[in-house]
N, CA, C and O atoms as a GROMACS GRO file, in nm:
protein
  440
    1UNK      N    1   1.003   3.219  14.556
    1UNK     CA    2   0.875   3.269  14.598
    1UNK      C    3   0.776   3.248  14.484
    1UNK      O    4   0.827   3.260  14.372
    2UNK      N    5   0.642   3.218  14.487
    2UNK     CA    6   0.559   3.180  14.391
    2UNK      C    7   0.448   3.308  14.381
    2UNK      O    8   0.360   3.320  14.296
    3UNK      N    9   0.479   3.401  14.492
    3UNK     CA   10   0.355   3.503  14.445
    3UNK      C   11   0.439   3.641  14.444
    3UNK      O   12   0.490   3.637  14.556
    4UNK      N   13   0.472   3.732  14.400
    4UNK     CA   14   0.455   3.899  14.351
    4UNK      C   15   0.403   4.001  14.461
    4UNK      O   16   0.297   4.044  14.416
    5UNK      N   17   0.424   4.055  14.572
    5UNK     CA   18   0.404   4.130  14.610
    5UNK      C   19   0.385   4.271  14.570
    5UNK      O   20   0.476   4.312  14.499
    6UNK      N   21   0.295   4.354  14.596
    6UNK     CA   22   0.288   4.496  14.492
    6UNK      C   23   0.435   4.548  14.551
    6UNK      O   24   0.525   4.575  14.472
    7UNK      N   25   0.447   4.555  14.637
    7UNK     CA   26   0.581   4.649  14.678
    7UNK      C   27   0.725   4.514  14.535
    7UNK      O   28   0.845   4.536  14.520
    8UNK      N   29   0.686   4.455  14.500
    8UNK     CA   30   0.820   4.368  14.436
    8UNK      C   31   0.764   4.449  14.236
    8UNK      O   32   0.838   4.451  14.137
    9UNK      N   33   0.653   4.489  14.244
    9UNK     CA   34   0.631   4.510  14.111
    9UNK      C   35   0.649   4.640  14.104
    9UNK      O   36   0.702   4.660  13.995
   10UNK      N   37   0.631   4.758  14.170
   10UNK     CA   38   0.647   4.882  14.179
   10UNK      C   39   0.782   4.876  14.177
   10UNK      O   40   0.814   4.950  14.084
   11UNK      N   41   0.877   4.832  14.225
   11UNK     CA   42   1.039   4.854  14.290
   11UNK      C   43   1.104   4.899  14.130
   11UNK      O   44   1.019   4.898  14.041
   12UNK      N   45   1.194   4.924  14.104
   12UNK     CA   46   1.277   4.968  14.034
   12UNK      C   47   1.438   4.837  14.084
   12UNK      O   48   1.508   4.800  13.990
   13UNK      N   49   1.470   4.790  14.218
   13UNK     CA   50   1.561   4.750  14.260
   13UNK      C   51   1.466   4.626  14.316
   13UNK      O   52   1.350   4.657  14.343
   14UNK      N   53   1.503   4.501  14.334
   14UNK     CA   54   1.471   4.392  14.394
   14UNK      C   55   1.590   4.273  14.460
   14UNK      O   56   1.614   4.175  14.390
   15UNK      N   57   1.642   4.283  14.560
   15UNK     CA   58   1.674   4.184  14.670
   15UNK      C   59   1.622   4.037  14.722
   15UNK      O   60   1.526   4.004  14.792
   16UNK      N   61   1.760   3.942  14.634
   16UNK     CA   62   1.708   3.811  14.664
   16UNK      C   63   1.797   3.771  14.696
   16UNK      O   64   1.896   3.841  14.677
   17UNK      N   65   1.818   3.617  14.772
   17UNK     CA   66   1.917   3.543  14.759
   17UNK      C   67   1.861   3.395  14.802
   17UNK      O   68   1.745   3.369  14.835
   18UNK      N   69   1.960   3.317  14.793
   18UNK     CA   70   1.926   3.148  14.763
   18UNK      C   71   2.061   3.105  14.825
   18UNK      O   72   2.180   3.133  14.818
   19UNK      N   73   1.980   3.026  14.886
   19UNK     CA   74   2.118   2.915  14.933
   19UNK      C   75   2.084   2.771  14.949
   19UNK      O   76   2.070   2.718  15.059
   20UNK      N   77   2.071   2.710  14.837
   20UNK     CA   78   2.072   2.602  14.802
   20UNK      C   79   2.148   2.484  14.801
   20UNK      O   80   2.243   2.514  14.728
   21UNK      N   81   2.160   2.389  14.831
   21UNK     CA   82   2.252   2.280  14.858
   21UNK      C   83   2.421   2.387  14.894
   21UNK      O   84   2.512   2.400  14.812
   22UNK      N   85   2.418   2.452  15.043
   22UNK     CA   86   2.454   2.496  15.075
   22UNK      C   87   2.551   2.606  15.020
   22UNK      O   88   2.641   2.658  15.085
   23UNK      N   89   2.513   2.635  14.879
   23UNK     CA   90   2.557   2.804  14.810
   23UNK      C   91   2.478   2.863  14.842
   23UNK      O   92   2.356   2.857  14.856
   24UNK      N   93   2.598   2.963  14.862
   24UNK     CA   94   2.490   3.071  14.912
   24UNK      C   95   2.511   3.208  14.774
   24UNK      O   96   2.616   3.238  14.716
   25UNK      N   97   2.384   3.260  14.756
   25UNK     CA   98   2.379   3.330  14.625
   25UNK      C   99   2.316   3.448  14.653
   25UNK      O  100   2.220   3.432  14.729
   26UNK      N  101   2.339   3.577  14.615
   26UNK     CA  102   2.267   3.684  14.569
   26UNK      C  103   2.217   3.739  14.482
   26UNK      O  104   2.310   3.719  14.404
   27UNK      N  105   2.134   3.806  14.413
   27UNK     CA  106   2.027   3.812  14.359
   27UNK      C  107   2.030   4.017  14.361
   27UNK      O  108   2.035   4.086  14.462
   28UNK      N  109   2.026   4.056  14.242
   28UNK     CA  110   1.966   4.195  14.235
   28UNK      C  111   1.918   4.203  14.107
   28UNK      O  112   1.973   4.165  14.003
   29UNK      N  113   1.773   4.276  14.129
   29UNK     CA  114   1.716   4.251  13.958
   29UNK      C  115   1.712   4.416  13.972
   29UNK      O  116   1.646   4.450  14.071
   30UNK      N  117   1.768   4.526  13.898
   30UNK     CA  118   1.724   4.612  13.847
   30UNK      C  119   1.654   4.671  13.742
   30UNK      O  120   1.650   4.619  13.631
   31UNK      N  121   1.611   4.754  13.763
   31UNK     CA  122   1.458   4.789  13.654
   31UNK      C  123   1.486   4.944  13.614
   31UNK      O  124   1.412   5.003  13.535
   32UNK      N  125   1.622   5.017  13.687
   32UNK     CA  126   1.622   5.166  13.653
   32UNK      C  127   1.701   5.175  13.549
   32UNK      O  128   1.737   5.095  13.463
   33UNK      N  129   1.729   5.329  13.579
   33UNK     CA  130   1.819   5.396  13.459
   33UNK      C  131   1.977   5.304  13.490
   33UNK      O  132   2.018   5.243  13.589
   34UNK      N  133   2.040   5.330  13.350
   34UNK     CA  134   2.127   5.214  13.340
   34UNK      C  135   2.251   5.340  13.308
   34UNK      O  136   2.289   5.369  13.194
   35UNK      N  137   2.301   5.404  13.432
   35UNK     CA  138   2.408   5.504  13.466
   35UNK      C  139   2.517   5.442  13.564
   35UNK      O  140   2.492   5.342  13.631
   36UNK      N  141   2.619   5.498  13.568
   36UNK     CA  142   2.736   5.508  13.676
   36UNK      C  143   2.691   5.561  13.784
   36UNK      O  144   2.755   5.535  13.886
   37UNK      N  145   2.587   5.636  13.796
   37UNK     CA  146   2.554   5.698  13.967
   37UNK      C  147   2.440   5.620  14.000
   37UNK      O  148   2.429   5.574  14.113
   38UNK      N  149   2.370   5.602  13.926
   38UNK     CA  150   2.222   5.495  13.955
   38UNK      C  151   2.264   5.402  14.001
   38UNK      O  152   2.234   5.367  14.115
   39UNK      N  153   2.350   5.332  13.922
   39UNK     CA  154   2.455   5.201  13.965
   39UNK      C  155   2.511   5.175  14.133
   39UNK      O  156   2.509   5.088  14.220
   40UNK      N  157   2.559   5.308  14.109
   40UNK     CA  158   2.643   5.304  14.253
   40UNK      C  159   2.556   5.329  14.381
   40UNK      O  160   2.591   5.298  14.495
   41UNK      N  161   2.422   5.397  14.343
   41UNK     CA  162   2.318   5.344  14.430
   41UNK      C  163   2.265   5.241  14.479
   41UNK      O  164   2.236   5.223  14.598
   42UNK      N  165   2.251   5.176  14.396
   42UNK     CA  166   2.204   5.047  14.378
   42UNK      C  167   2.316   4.974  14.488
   42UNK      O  168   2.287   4.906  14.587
   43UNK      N  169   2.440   5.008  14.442
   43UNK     CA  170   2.529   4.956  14.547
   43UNK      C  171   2.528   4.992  14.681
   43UNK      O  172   2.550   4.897  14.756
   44UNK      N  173   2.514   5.078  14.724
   44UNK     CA  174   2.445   5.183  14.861
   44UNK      C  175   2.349   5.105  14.911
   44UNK      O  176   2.346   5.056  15.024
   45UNK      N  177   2.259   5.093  14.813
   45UNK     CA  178   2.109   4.996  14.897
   45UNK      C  179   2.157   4.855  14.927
   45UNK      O  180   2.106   4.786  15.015
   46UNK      N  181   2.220   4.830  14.879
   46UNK     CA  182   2.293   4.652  14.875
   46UNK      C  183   2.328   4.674  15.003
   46UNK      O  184   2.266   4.624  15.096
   47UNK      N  185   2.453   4.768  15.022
   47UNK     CA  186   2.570   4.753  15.100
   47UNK      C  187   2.439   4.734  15.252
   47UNK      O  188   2.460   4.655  15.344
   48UNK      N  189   2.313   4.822  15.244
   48UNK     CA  190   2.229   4.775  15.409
   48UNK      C  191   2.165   4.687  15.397
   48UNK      O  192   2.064   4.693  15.467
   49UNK      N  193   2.176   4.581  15.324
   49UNK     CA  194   2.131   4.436  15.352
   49UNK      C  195   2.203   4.370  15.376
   49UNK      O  196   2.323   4.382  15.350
   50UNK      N  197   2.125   4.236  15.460
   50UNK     CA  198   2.199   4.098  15.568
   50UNK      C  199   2.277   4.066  15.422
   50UNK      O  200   2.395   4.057  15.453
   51UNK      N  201   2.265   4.048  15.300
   51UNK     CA  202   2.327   3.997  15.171
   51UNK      C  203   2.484   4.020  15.199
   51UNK      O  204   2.578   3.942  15.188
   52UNK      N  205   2.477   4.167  15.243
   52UNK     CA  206   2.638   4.216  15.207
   52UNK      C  207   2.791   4.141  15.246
   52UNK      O  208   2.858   4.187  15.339
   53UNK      N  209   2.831   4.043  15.181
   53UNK     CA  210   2.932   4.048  15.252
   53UNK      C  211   2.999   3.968  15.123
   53UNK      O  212   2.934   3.879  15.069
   54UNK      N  213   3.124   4.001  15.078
   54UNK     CA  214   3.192   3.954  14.954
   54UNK      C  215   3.209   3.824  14.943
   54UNK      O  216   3.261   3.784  14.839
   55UNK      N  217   3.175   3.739  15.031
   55UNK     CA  218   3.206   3.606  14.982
   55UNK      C  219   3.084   3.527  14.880
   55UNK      O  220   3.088   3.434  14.801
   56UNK      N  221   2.997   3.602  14.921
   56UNK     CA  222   2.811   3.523  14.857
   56UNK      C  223   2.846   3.627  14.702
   56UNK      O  224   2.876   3.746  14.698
   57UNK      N  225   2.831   3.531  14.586
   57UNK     CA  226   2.831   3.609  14.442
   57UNK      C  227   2.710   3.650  14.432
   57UNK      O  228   2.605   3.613  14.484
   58UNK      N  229   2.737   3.730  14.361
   58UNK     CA  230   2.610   3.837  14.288
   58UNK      C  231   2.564   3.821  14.161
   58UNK      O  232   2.640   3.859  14.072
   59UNK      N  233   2.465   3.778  14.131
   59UNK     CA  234   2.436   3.785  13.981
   59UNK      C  235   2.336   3.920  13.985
   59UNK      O  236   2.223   3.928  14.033
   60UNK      N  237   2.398   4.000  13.934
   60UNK     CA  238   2.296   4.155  13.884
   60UNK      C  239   2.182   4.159  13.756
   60UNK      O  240   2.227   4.214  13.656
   61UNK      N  241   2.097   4.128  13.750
   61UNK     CA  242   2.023   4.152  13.640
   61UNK      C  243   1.975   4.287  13.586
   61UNK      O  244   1.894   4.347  13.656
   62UNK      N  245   2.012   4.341  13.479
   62UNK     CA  246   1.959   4.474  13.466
   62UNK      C  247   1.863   4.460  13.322
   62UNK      O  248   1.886   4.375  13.235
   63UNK      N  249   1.751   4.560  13.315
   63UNK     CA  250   1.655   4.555  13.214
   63UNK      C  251   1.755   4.683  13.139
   63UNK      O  252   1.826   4.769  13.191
   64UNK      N  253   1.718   4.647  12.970
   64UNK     CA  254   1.677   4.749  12.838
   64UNK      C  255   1.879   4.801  12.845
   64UNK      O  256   1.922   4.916  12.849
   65UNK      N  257   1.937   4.710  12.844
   65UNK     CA  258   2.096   4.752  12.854
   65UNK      C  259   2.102   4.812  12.715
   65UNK      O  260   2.000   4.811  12.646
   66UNK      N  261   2.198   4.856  12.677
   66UNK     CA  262   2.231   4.951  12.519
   66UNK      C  263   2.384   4.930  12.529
   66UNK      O  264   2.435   4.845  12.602
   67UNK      N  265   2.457   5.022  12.443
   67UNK     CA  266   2.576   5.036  12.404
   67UNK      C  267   2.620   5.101  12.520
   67UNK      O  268   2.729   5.073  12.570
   68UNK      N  269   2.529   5.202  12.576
   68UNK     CA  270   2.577   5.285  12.674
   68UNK      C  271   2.617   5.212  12.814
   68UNK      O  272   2.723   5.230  12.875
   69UNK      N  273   2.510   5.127  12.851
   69UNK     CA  274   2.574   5.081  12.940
   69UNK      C  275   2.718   4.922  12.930
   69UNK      O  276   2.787   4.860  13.012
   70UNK      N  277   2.701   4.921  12.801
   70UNK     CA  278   2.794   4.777  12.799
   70UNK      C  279   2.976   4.876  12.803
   70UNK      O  280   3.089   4.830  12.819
   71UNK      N  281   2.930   5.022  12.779
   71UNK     CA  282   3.093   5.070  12.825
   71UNK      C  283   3.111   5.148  12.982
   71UNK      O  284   3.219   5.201  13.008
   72UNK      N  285   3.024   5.150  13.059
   72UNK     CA  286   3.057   5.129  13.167
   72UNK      C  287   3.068   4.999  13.287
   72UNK      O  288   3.120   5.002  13.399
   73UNK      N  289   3.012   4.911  13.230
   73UNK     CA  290   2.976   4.767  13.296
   73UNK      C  291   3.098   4.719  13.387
   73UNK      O  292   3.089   4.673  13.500
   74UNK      N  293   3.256   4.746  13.285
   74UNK     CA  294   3.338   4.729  13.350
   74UNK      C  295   3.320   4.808  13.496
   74UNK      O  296   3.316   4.748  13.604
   75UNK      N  297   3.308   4.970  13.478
   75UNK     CA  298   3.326   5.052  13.609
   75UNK      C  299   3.242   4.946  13.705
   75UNK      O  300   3.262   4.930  13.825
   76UNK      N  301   3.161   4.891  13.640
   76UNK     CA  302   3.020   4.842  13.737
   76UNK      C  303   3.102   4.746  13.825
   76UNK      O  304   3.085   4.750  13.947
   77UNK      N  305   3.194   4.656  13.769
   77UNK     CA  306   3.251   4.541  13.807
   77UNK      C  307   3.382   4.568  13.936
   77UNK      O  308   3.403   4.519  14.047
   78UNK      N  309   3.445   4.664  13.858
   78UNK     CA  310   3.580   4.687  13.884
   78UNK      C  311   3.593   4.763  13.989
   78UNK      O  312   3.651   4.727  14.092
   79UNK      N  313   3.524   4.907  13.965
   79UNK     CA  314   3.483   5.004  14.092
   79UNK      C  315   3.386   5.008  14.151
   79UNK      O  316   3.409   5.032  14.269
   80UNK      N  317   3.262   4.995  14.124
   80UNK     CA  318   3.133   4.975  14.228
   80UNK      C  319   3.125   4.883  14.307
   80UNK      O  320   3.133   4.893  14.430
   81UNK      N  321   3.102   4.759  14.225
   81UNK     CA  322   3.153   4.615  14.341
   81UNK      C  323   3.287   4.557  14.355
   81UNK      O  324   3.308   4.436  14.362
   82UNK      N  325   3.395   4.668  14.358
   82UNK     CA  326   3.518   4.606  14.399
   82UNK      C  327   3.535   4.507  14.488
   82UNK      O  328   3.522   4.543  14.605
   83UNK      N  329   3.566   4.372  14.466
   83UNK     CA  330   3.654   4.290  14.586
   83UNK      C  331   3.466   4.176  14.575
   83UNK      O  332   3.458   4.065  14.627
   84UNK      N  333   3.365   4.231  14.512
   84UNK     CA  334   3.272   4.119  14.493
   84UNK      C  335   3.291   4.034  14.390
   84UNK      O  336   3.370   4.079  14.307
   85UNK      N  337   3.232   3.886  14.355
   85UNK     CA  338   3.230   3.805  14.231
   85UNK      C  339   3.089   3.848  14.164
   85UNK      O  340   3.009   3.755  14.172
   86UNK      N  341   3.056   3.922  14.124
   86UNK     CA  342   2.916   3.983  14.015
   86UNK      C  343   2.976   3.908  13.883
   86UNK      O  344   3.075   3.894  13.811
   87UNK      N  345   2.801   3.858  13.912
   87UNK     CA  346   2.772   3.819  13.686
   87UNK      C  347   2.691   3.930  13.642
   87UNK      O  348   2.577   3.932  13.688
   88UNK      N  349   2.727   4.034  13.556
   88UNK     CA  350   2.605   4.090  13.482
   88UNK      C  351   2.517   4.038  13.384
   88UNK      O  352   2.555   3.995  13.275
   89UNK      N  353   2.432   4.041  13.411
   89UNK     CA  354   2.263   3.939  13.314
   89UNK      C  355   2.228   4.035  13.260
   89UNK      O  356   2.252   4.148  13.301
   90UNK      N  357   2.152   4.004  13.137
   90UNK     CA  358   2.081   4.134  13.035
   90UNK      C  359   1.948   4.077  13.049
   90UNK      O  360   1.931   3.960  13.016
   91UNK      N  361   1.857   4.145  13.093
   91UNK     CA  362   1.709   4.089  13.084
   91UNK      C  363   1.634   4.096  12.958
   91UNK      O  364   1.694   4.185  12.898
   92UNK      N  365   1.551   4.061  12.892
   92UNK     CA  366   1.511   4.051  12.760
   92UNK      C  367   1.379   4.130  12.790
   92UNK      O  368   1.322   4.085  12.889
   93UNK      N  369   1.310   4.247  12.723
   93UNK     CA  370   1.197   4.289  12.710
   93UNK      C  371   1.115   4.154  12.653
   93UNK      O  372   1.156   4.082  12.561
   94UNK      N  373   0.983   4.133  12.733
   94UNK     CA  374   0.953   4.064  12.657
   94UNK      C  375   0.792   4.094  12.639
   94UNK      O  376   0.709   4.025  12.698
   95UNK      N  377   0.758   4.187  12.565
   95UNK     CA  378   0.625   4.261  12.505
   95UNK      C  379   0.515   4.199  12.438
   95UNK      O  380   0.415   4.260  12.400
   96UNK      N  381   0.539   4.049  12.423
   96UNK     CA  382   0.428   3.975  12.380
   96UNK      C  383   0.350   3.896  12.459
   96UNK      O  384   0.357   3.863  12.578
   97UNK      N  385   0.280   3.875  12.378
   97UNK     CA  386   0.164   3.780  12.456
   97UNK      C  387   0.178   3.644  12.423
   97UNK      O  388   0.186   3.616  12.304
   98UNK      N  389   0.182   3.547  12.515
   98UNK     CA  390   0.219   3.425  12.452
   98UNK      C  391   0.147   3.366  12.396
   98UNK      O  392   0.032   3.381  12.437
   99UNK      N  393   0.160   3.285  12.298
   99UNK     CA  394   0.052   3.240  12.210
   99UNK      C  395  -0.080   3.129  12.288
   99UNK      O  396  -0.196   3.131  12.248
  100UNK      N  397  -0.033   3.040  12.399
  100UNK     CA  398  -0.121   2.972  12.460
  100UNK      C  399  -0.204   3.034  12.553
  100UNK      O  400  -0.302   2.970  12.593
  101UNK      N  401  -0.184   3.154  12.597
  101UNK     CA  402  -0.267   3.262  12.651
  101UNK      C  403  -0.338   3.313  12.494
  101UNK      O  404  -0.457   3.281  12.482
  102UNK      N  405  -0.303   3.355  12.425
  102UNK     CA  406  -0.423   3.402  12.305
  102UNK      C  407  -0.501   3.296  12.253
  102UNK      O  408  -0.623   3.312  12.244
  103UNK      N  409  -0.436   3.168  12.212
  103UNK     CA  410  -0.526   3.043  12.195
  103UNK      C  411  -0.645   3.050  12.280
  103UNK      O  412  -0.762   3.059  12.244
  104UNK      N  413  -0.592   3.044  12.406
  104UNK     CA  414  -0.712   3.025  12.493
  104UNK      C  415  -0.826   3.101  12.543
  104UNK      O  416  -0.928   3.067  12.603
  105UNK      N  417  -0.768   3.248  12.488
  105UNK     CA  418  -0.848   3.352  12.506
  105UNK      C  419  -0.951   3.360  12.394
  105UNK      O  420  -1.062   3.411  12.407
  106UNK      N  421  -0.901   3.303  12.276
  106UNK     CA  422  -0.943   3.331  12.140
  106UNK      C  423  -1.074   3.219  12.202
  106UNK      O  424  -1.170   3.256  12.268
  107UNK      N  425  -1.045   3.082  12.161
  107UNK     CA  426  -1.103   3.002  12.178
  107UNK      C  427  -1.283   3.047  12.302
  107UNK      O  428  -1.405   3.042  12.286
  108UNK      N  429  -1.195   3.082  12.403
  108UNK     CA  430  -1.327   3.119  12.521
  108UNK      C  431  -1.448   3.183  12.442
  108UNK      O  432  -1.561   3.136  12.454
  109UNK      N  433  -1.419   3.298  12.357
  109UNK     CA  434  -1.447   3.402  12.247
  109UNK      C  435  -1.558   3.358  12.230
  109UNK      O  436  -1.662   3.400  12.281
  110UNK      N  437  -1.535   3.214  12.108
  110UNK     CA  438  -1.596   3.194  11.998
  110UNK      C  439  -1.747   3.117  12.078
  110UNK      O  440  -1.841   3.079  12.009
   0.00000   0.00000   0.00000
């Protein structure tokens, strides 16, 4: 998708998938708290989408991971999405401004 819907920037949870040269893929970007019950929500909301069904893999993206969540990740794998193929992704904060956006801003300026 090339445009952002407000309901996709507000979300905390986001639902995608791709099926490209006939893989078929799922997609969850989370944005919440990074717990064992949040988690298993997250799995709850999954489980009522057309997505659900164990054969399509999951790549999970979660924002601002810590120590805390890299020792439950297993539970994440093992017991939440039992019997799914999940990749867990670490999303990178990324708080800057890129420099060819300030170049160009600078520049307009002067």
């Amino acid at each position: 998708m090339k445009t952002l819907t407000i309901e996709y920037i507000c979300s905390n949870i986001i639902f995608a998938e791709s099926n490209k040269d006939n893989k078929h893929q799922s997609f969850i970007f989370y944005f919440g708290q990074l717990n064992y019950q949040s988690l298993k929500l997250v799995y709850e909301a999954y489980s009522n989408t057309s997505l659900y069904e164990k054969t399509i893999p999951i790549s999970l993206y979660v924002y601002n991971a810590d120590d805390d969540f890299r020792k439950i990740e297993p539970d994440i794998k093992e017991r939440i999405f039992k019997g799914f193929k999940i990749t867990i992704m670490k999303m990178v904060a990324n708080n800057s401004i890129p420099s060819f956006i300030l170049n160009t801003f600078n520049n307009e300026q002067l």
